[in-house]
C-alpha positions in Angstrom: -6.1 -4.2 13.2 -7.6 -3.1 9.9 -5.9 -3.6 6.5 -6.3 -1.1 3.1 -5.1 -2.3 -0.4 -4.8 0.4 -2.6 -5.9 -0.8 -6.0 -7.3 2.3 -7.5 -4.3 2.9 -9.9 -4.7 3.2 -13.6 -1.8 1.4 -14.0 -0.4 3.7 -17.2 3.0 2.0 -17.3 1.6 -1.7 -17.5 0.1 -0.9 -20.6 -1.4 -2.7 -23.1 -1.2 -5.4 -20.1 -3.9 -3.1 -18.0 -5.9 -2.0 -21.1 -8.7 -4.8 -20.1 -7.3 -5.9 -16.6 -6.7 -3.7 -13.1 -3.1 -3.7 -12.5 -3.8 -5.4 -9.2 -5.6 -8.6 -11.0 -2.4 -9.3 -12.7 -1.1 -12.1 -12.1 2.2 -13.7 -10.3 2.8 -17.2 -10.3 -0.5 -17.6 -11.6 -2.3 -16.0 -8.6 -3.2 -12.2 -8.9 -1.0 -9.6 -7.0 -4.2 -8.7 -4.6 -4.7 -12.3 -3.9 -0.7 -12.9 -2.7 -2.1 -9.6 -0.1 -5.5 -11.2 0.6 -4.1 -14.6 1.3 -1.1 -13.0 3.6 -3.3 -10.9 5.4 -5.8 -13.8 6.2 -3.2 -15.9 7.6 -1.4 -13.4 9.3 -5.0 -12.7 11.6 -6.5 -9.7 9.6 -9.8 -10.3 9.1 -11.4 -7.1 8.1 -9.6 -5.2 4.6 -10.7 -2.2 2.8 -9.9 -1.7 -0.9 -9.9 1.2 -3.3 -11.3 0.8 -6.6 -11.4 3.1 -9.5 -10.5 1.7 -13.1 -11.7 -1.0 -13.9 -12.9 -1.3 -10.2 -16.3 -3.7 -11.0 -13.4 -6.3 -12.4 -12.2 -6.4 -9.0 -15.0 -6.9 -7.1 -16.3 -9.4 -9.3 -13.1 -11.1 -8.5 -13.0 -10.7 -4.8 -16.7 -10.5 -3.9 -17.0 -10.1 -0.3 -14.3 -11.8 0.6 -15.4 -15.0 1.9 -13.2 -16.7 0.1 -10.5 -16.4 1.8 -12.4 -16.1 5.4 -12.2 -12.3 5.4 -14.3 -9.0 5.0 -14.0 -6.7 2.4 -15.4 -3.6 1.8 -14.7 -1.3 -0.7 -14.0 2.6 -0.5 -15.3 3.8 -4.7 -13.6 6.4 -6.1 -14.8 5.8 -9.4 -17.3 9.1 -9.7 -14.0 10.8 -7.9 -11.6 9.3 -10.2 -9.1 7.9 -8.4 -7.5 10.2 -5.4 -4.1 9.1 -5.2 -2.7 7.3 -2.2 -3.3 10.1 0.8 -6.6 10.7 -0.6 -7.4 7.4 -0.9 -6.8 6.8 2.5 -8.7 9.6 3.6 -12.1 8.9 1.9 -11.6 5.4 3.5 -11.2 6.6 7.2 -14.9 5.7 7.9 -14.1 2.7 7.4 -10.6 2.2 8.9 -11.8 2.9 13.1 -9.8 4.8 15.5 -7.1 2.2 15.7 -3.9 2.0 14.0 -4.3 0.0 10.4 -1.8 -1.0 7.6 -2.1 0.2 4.2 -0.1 -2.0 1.4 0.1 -0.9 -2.3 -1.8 -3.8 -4.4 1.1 -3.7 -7.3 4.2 -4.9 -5.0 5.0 -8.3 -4.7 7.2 -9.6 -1.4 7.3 -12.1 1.3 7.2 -9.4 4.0 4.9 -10.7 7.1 2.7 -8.2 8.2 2.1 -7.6 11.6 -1.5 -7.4 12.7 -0.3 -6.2 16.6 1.9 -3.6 15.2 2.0 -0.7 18.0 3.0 2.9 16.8 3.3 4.1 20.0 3.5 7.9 19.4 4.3 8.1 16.2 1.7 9.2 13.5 3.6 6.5 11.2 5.9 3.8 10.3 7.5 2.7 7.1 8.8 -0.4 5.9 11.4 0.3 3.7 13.7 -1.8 1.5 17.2 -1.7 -0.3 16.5 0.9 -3.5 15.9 -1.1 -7.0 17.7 0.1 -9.8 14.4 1.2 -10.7 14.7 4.0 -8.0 18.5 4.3 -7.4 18.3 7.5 -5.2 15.8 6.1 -2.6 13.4 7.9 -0.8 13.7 8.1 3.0 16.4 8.3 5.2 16.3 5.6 8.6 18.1 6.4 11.3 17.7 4.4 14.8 14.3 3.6 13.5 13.5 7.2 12.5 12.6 7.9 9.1 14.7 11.5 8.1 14.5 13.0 4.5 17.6 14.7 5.2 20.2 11.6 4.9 23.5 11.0 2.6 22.0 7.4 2.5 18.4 6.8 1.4 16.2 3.9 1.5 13.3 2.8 -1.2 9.3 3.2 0.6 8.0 -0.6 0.0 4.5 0.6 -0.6 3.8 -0.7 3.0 3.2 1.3 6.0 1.4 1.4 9.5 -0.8 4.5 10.3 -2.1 6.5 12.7 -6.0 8.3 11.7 -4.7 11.2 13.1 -2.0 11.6 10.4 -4.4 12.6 8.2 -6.1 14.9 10.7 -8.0 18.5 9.1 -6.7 16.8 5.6 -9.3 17.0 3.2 -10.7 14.3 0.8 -9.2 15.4 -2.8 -6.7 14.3 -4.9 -3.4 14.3 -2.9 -0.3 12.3 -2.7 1.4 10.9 0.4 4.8 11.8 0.4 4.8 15.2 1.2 2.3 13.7 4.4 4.8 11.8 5.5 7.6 14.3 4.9 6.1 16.3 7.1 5.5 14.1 9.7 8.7 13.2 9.6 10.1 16.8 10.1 8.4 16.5 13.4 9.7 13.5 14.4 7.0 11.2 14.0 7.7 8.4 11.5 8.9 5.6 13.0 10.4 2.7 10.0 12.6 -0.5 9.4 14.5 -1.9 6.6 13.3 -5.1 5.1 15.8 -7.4 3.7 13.6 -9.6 2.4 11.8 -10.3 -1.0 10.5 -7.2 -2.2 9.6 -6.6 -5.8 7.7 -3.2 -7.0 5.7 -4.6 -10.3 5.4 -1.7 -12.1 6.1 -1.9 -15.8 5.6 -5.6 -18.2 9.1 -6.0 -17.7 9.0 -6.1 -13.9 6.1 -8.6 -14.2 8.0 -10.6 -16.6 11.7 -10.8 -14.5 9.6 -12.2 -11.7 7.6 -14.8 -13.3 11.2 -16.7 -13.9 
């Protein structure tokens, strides 16, 4: 299976913290957020990840280089003439290099001890979601879970980790712009094809300086 980091975020809220650094360089623990993924995903058996770069991309490829490092391959999908196309689109201009297969996307900024599961089978679904307990950050959730079946219409909502499992064909006669991926998934799920699980585990969204400073203690 094939990993994408999304990294291609301006990172507006971790400002001035991202004025001169990608969001995803930032560091926890003194190692940067995308080397926590990197590091994960090597150990865990991935071997081959795609990243999305925009701002300030040429500061993370002169972090990551290749790859090699960590005994991986990375290429990168650039969306810096594009400017960056949001998380679906993202994922779409990087299709060419994602296969046929099933592949797991993981937002660079969250932080979390979740293990990522490199046989993951989707089965028929066009999706699954790890979701997590909602932060105070985002008190209403987003998804409902029921049976393993992500809903949108649910009393009680869960928080989407930034981690997912995909099938190409979600994003089927989609075309490469500018577009989010809620309202992807939404539909998917109308149909009855998200699959998802709660996570209990460590899960931290880094999104603002104060976020980054909470988990440094």
């Amino acid at each position: 299976m094939k990993a994408m980091i999304l990294a291609a975020g301006r990172g507006e809220r971790m400002r001035p913290l991202t004025d001169k650094i990608p969001k995803p360089l930032l560091k926890v623990h003194g190692k940067s957020l995308i080397v926590w993924h990197i590091e994960k995903l090597a150990y865990l058996g991935f071997s081959e990840i795609v990243i999305n770069i925009d701002y300030l991309g040429d500061k993370i490829i002169e972090a990551l280089s290749d790859g090699s490092a960590w005994g991986v391959s990375i290429t990168y999908s650039d969306e810096r003439q594009s400017g960056a196309l949001e998380s679906a689109g993202g994922i779409i201009k990087a299709l060419p290099f994602m296969g046929k297969d099933t592949f797991l996307v993981v937002n660079s900024d969250v932080w979390c001890d979740y293990e990522f599961d490199f046989n993951f089978d989707l089965k028929d679904d066009l999706a699954h979601l790890i979701l997590v307990p909602n932060p105070q950050h985002n008190p209403e959730g987003d998804f409902g879970l029921s049976k393993e079946r992500v809903t949108n219409d649910s009393n009680k909502k869960s928080t989407f980790s930034g981690i997912g499992y995909y099938s190409p064909k979600l994003f089927e006669n989609i075309e490469m712009q500018k577009t989010p991926l809620a309202p992807i998934l939404r539909e998917a799920a109308n149909n009855k094809r998200v699959g998802g699980s709660l996570y209990l585990g460590e899960w931290h969204d880094i999104g603002t300086p104060q976020r980054l400073k909470d988990i440094q203690n």
